[in-house]
C-alpha positions as CSV (number, residue, x, y, z in Angstrom):
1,X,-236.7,-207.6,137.1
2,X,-233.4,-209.5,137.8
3,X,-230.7,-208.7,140.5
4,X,-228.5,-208.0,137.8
5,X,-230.7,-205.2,136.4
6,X,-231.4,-203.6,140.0
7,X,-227.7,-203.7,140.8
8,X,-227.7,-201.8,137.4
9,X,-229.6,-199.2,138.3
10,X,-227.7,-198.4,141.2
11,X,-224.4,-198.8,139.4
12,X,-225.6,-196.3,137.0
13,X,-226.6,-194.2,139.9
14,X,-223.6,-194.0,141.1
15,X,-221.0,-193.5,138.1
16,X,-223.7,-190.5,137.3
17,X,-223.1,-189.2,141.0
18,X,-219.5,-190.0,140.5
19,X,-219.6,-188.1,137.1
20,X,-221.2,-185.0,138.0
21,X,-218.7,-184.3,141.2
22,X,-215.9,-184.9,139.3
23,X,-217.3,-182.5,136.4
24,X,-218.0,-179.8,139.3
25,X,-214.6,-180.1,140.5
26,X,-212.9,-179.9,137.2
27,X,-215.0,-176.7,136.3
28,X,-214.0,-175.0,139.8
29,X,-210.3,-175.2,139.1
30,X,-211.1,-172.0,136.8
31,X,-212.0,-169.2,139.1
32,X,-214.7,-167.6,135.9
33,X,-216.8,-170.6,136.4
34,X,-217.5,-170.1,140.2
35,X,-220.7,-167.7,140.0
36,X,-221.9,-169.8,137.1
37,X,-221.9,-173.3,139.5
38,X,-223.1,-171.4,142.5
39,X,-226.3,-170.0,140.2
40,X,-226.8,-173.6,139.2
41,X,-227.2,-174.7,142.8
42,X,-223.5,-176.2,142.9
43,X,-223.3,-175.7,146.8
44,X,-226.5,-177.4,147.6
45,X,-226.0,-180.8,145.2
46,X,-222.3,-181.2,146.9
47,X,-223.5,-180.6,150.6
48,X,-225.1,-184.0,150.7
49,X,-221.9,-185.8,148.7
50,X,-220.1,-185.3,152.0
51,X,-221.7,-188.2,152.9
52,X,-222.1,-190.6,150.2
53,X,-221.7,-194.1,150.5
54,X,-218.8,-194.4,148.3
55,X,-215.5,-192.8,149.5
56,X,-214.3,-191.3,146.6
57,X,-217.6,-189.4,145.8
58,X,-217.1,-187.9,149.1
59,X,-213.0,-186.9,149.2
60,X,-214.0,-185.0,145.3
61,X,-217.4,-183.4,146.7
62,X,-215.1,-182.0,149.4
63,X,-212.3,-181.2,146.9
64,X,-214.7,-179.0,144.7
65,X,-216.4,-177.0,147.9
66,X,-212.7,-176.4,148.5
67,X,-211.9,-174.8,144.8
68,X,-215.4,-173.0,145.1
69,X,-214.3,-171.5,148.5
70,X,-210.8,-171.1,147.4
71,X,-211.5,-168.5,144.8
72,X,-214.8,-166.6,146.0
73,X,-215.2,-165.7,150.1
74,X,-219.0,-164.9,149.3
75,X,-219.6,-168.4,148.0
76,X,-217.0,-169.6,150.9
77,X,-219.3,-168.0,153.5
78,X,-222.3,-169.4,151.9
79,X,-220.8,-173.1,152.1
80,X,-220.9,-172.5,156.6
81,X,-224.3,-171.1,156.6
82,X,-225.4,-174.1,154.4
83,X,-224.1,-176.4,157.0
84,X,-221.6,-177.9,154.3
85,X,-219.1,-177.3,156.7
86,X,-220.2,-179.2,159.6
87,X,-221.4,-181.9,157.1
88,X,-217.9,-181.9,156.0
89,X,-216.4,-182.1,159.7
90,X,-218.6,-185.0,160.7
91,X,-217.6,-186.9,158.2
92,X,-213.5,-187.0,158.7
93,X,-213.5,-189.4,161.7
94,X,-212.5,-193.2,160.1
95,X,-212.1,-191.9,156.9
96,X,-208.9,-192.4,154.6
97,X,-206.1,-190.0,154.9
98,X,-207.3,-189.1,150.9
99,X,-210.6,-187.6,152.4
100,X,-208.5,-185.9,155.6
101,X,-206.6,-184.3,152.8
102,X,-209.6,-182.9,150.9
103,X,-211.3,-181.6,154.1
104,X,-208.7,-179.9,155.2
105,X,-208.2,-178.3,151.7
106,X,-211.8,-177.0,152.0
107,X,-210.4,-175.5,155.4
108,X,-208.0,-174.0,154.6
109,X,-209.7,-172.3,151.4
110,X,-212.8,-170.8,153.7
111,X,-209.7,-169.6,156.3
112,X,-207.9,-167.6,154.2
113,X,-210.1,-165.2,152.9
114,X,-210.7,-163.4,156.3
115,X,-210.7,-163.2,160.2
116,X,-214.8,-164.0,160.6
117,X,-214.6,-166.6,158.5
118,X,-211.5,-168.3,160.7
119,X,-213.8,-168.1,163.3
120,X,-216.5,-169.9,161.7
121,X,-214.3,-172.3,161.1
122,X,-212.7,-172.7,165.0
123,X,-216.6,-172.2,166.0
124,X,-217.6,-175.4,163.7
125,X,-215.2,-177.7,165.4
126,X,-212.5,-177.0,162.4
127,X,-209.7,-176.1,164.8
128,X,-209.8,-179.7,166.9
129,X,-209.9,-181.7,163.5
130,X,-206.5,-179.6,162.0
131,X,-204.6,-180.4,164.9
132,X,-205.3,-184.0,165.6
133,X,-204.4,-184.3,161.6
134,X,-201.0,-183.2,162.6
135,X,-200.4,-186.3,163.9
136,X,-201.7,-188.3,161.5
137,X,-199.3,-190.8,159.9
138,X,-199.9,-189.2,156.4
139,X,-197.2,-187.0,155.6
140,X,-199.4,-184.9,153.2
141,X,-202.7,-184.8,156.0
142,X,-199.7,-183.3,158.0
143,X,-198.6,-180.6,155.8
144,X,-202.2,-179.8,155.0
145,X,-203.1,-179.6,158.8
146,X,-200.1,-177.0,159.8
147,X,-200.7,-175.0,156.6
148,X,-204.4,-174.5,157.3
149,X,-203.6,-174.0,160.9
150,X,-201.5,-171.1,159.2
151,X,-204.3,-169.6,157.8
152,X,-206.2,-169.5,160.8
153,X,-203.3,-167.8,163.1
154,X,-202.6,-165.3,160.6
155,X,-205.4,-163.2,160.7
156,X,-204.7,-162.0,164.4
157,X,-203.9,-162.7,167.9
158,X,-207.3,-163.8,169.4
159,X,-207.3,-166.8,166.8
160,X,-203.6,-167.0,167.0
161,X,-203.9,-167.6,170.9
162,X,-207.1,-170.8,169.7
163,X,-204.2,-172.4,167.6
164,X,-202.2,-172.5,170.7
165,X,-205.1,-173.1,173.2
166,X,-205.6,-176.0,170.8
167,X,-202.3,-177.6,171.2
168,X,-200.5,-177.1,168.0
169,X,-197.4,-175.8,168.8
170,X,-195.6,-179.6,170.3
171,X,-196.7,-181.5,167.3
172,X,-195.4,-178.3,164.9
173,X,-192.3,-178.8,166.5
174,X,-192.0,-182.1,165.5
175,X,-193.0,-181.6,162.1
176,X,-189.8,-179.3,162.1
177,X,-187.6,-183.2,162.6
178,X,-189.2,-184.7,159.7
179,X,-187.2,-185.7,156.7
180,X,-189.7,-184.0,154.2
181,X,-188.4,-180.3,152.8
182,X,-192.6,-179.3,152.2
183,X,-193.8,-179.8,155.8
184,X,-190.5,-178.4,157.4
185,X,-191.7,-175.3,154.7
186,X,-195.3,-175.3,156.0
187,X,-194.5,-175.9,159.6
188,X,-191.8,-172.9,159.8
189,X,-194.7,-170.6,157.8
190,X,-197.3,-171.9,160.4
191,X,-194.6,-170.9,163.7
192,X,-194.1,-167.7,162.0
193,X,-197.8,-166.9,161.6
194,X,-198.3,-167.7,165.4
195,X,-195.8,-166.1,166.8
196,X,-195.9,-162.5,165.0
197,X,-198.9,-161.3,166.8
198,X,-197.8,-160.7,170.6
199,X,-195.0,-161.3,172.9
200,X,-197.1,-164.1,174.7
201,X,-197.1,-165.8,171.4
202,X,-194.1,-165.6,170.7
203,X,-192.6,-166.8,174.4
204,X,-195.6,-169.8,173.4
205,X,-193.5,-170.7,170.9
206,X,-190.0,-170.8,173.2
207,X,-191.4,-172.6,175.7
208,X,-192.5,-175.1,173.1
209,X,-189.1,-175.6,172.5
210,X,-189.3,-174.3,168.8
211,X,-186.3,-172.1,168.6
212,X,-183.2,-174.5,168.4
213,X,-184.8,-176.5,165.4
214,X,-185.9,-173.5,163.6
215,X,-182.2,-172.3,163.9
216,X,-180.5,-175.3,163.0
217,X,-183.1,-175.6,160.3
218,X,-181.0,-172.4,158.7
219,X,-178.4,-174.6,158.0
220,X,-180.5,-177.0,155.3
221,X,-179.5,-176.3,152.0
222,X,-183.4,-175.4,150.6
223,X,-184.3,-172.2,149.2
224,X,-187.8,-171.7,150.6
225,X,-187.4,-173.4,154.0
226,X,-184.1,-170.5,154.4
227,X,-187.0,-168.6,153.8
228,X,-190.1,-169.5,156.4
229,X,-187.0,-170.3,159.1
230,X,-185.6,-166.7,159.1
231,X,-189.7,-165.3,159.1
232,X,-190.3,-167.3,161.8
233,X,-187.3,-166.3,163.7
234,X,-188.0,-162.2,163.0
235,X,-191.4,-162.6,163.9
236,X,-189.9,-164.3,167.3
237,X,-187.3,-161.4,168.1
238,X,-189.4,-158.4,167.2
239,X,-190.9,-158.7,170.6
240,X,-188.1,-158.0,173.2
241,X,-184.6,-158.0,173.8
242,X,-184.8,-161.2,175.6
243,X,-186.3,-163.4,172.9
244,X,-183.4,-161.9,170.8
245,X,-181.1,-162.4,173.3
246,X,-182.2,-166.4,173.3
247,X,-181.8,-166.1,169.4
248,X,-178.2,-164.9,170.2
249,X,-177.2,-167.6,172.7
250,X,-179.3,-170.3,170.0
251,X,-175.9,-169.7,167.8
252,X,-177.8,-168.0,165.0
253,X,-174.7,-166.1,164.0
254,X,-172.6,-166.2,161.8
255,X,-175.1,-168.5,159.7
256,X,-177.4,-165.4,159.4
257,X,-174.7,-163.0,158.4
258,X,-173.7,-164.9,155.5
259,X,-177.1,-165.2,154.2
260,X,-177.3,-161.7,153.4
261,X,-175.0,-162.7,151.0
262,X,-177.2,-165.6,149.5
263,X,-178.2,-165.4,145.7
264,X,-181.7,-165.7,146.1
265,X,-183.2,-162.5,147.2
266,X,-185.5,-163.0,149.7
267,X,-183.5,-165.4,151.3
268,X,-180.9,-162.1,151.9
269,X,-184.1,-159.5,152.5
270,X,-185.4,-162.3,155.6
271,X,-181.8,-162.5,156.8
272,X,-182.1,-158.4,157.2
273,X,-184.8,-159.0,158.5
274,X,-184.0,-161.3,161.4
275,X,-180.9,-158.4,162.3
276,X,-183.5,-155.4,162.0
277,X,-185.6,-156.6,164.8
278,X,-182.8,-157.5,166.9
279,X,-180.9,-154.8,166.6
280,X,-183.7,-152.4,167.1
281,X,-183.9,-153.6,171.1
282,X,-180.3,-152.3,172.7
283,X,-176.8,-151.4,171.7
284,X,-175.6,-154.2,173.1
285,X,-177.0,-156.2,170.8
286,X,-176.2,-154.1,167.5
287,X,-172.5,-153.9,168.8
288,X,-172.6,-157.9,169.1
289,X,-173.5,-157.7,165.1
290,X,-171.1,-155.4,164.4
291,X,-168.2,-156.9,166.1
292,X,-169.6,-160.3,164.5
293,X,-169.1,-159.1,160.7
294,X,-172.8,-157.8,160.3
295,X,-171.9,-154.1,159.6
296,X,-169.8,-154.9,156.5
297,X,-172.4,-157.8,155.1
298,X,-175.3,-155.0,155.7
299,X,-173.5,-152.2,153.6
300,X,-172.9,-154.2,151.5
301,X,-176.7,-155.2,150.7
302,X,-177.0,-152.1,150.3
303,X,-175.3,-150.9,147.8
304,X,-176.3,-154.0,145.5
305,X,-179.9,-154.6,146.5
306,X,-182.8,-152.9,145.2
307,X,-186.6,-151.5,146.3
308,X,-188.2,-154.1,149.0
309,X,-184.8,-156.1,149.5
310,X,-182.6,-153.4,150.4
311,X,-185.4,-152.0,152.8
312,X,-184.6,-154.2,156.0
313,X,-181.1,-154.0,155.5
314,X,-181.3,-149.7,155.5
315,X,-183.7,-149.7,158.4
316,X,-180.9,-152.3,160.4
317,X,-178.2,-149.6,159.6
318,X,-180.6,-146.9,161.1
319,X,-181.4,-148.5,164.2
320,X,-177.5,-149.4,164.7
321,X,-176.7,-145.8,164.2
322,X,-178.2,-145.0,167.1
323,X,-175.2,-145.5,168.8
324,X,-172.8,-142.3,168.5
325,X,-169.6,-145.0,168.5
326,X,-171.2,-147.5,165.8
327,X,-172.6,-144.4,163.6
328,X,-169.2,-143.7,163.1
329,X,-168.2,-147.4,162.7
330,X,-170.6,-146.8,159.7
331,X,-169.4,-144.0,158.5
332,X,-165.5,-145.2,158.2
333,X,-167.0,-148.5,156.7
334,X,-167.7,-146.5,153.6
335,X,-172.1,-146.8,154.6
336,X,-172.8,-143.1,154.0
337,X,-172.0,-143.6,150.2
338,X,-174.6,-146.3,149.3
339,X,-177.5,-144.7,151.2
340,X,-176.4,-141.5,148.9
341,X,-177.2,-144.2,145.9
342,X,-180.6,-145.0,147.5
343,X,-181.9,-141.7,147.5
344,X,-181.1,-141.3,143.7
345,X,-182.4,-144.6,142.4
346,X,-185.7,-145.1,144.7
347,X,-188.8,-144.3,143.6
348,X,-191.0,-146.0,146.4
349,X,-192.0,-143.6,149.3
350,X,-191.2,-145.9,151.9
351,X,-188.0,-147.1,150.5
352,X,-187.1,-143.4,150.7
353,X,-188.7,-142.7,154.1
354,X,-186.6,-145.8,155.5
355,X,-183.3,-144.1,153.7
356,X,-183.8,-140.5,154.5
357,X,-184.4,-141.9,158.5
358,X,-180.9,-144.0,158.3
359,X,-179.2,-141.1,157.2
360,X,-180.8,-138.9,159.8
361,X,-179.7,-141.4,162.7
362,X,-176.1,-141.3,161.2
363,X,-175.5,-137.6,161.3
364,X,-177.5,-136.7,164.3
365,X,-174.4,-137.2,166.7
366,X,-171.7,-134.6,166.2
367,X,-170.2,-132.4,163.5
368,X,-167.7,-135.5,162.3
369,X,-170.6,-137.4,161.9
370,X,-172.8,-134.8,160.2
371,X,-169.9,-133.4,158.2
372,X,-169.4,-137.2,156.4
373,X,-173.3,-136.4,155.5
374,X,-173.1,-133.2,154.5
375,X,-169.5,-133.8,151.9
376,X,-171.7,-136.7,149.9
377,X,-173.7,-133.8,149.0
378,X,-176.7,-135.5,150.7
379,X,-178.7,-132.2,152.2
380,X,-179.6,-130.8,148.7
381,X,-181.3,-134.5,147.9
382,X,-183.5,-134.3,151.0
383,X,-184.5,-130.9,150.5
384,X,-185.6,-131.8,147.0
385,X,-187.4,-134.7,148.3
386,X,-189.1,-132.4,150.8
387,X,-190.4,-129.7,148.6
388,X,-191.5,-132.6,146.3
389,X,-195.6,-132.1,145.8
390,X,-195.2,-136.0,145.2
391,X,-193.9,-136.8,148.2
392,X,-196.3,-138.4,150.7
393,X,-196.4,-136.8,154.4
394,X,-194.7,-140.0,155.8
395,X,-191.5,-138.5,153.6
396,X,-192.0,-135.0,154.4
397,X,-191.6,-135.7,157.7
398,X,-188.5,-137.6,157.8
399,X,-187.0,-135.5,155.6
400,X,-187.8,-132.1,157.8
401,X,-186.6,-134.1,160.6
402,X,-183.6,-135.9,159.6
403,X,-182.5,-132.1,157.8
404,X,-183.5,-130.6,161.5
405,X,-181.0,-133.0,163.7
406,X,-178.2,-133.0,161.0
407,X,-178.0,-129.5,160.1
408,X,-177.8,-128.5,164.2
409,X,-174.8,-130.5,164.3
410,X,-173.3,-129.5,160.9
411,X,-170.2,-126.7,160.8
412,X,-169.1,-127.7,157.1
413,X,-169.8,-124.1,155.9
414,X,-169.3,-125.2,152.3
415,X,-171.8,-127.9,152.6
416,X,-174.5,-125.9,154.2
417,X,-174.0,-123.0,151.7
418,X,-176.3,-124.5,148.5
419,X,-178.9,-124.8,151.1
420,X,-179.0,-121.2,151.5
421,X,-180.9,-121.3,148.1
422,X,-184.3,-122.5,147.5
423,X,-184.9,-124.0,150.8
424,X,-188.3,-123.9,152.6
425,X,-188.2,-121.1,155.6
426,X,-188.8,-124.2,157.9
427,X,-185.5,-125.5,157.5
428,X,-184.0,-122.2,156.1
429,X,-183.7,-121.2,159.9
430,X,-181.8,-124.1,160.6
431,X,-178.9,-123.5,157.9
432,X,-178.4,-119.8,158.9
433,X,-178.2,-120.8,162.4
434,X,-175.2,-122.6,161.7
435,X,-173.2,-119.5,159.9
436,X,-174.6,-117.6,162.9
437,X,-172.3,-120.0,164.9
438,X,-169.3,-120.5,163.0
439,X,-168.1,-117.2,161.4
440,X,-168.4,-114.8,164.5
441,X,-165.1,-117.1,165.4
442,X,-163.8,-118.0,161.8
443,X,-162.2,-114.9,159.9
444,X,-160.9,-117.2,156.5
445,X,-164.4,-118.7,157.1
446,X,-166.1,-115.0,157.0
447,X,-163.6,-114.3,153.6
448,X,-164.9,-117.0,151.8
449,X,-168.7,-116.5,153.0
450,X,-168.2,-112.7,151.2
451,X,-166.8,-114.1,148.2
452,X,-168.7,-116.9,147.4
453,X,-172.1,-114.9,147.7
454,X,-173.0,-116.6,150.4
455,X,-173.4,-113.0,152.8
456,X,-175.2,-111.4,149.2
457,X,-178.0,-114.1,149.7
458,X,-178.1,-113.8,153.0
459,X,-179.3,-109.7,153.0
460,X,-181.9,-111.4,150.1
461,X,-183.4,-113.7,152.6
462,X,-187.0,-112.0,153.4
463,X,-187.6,-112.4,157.5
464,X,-190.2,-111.3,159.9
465,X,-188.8,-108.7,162.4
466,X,-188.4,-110.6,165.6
467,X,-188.1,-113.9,164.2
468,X,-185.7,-116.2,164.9
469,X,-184.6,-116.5,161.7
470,X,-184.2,-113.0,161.8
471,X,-181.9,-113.5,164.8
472,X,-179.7,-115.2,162.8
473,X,-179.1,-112.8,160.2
474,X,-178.3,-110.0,162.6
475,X,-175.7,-112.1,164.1
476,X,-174.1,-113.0,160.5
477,X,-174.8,-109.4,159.3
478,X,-172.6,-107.9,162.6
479,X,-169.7,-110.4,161.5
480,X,-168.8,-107.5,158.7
481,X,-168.5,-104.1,158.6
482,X,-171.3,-102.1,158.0
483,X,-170.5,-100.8,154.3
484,X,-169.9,-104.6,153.1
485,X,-173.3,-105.4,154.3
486,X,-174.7,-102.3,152.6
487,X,-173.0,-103.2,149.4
488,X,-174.5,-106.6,149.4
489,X,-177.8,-105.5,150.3
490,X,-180.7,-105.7,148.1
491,X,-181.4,-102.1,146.3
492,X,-177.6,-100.7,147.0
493,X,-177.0,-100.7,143.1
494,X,-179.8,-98.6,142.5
495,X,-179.2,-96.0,145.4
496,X,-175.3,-95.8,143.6
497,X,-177.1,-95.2,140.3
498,X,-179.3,-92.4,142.2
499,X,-175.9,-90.8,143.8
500,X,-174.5,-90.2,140.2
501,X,-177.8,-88.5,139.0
502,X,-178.1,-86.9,141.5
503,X,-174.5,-85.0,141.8
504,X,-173.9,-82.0,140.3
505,X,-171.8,-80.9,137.0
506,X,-170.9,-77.4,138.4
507,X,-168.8,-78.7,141.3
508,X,-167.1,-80.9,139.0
509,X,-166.3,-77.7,136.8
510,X,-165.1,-75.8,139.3
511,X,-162.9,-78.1,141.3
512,X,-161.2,-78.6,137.0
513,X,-160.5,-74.5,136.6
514,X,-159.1,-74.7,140.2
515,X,-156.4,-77.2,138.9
516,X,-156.1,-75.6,135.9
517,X,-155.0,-72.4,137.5
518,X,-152.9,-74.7,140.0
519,X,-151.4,-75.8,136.8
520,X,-150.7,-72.4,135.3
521,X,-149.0,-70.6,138.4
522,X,-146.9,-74.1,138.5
523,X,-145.5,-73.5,135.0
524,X,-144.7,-69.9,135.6
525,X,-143.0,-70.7,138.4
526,X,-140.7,-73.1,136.4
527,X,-140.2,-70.8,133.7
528,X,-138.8,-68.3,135.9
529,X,-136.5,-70.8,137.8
530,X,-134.6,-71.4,134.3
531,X,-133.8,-68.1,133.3
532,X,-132.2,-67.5,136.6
């Protein structure tokens, strides 16, 4: 046999090898194929590609484990306890940036799917091999590094803290200077991811000096970077006041503010974000968004937004309007009107829960600020929403809560008056409190209270003697005199109706003859005056 033929063989060898890894990772792009190449013995035939001779055979071996693992976490578990993983590990250092990028696909597709696996991945060595890729020359074995990095922090704070522990956080932060939109993307997702889990993390990500390029990030004209920047910067201030307040001093305003005006939506739900979490911390810092333009740009959202992208901007209202002087900064900005809106047009529980909230933190300060609740009709809406079998507890709550703090505060009789009807006992109590309050020192207010029929349904309500509730109604009932109260009392028709069977013709015959003989000796009398 000739050289030529041996070389043959081998040739043939390897186009076949060449051949069938491609084939496999063709056929695991489509996710109904996975059980089908796993039954076949798939995962064992790759494992040993890792380490062919020829480079390419090895970058698509690890390209299909990565599709596999990408779109099944039972056969992604199965590829670590086969030892394809560390096969695949040993095998990155001198190769091309083309295999770096395939490896840390396959990374990235067993991270995802779950906290355990993460760890199998840090365990295997997976961690050390993502970051030193993030300082590869390769542009694309950069992005791939921080977004599977990403995909290890996001799971919680123990593998959040490795990431760090690991070093990633400097070379992040220079990803965030390079020219290329995609790893700026990844790098401000992978920040984000890091820093959500604890305040250490988050100050991790200060110290690494991360904040001043993430804000002037905001000011790059891409959609999805806007995005991931203003994550990344929530994520940072939900922590404390202080992290905010170094958010604050970074110059993030008015940039922010005029996002929530940005056509794409999420861009304007991540910008409501970013002011929910700092207001939440102090008035201070929900006065410094006021008096910046905020209150307007957040009303605003508001009313024009819808389900998930108004949410952030009505919970940023709510925690603002915890502030007796800024609730009523709210209330003259015309905000009571567009939460009114939200409780009609939201379906979603939590979208309701956050709205009913907001309101409650509005009107829980005085009677001005409870009365601009009560004359957009808003009580009868949250009762509704209460007695609602639909409603899930998380609702209930609010609502019997914000309906508690509002209604103590409320002295617009006319408002309260509706609620006298069909409302639960619970909150019943809280409505006739209020008349109890106002009319012993209102006498127009007592007028209209008869007329109206608000005192009628009053005598109707049934309450437990002793009860506070009961309490109440003794109060209001002492207001008027005794035979108004009996007139509007339950039964008083019938005991009228009883009266006039009960009285008796005879009298009535006897007190006519009386008048009629009254009558006769008048007329006599008359007669005789003219014929004198």
């Amino acid at each position: 046999m000739t050289a030529r033929s041996i070389l043959q063989t081998f040739d043939v060898y390897q186009k076949a090898r060449m051949a069938f890894v491609q084939k496999v990772a063709d056929l695991s792009m489509k996710p109904q194929n996975t059980e089908v190449l796993e039954k076949c013995g798939a995962l064992d035939l790759l494992r040993p590609l890792l380490s062919d001779i020829v480079p390419s055979i090895q970058q698509t071996a690890a390209v299909a484990l990565g599709r596999l693992a990408n779109s099944n976490e039972r056969i992604a578990e199965r590829i670590i306890q086969n030892d394809a993983l560390k096969k695949l590990l040993s095998s990155v250092d001198g190769q091309s940036k083309y295999y770096k990028r395939s490896a840390l696909f396959a990374l990235r597709a067993v991270s995802k799917h779950s906290a355990e696996l993460s760890s199998m991945v840090v365990d295997s060595g997976g961690l050390q091999m993502m970051v030193a890729c993030l300082e590869d020359f390769d542009i694309v074995v950069k992005e791939n590094a921080a977004w599977a990095l990403g995909y290890v922090a996001r799971h919680n704070q123990s593998l959040a803290q490795a990431v760090v522990n690991a070093g990633a956080l400097p070379p992040l932060n220079l990803c965030m200077r390079e020219p290329e939109l995609w790893l700026k993307q990844v790098a401000a997702s992978t920040i984000g991811d890091i820093s959500k889990h604890s305040l250490e993390l988050a100050s991790a990500v200060r110290d690494a000096g991360c904040i001043p390029q993430l804000v002037k990030s905001l000011d790059n004209t891409d959609i999805k970077l806007k995005r991931q920047v203003l994550l990344a910067l929530s994520n940072i201030a939900k922590h404390s006041e202080y992290l905010s307040e170094l958010l604050v001093e970074a110059e993030i305003f008015p940039t922010v503010l005029l996002l929530l005006g940005h056509p794409d939506d999420m861009v304007k739900r991540n910008a409501a974000m970013l002011l929910r979490e700092i207001v939440r911390h102090s008035v201070q810092l929900s006065e410094l968004v006021v008096n910046s333009g905020g209150l307007g740009a957040l009303i605003e959202m508001v009313n024009e937004t819808k389900d998930q992208i108004r949410l952030p901007a009505t919970l940023a209202l709510g925690y603002i309007a915890g502030s007796e002087e800024l609730a009523l900064s709210i209330i003259i900005s015309q905000g009571v009107q567009p939460l009114h809106a939200a409780l009609n047009e939201e379906k979603e529980d939590h979208v309701l829960s956050a709205t009913v909230w907001a309101i409650g933190q509005i009107g829980k300060h005085t009677p001005e600020h409870a009365k601009a609740v009560a004359e957009n009709n808003i009580f009868p809406i949250i009762v509704k929403l209460y007695v609602d079998p639909k409603s899930s507890e998380d609702l209930k709550q609010k609502c019997k809560t914000t309906l508690k703090l509002c209604l103590q505060k409320c002295v617009h009789l006319s408002s309260l008056e509706p609620l006298l009807y069909e409302t639960p006992p619970e909150i019943l109590k809280y409505v006739v409190a209020q008349f109890s309050k106002v009319l012993p020192h209102d006498a127009r207010a007592r007028r209209i209270f008869v007329t109206s029929g608000g005192l009628k349904k009053i005598q109707e309500i049934s309450a437990e003697y002793g009860s506070t509730l009961m309490e109440y109604i003794s109060i209001i009932n002492c207001c008027f005199p005794e035979e108004i109260v009996r007139y509007y009392s339950p039964g008083y028709s019938e005991e009228i109706l009883q009266k006039v069977e009960q009285y008796s013709p005879n009298i009535a015959t006897n007190v006519l003859a009386e008048l009629t003989k009254n009558s006769s000796d008048t007329s006599t009398l008359i007669e005789n005056r003219n014929s004198l």
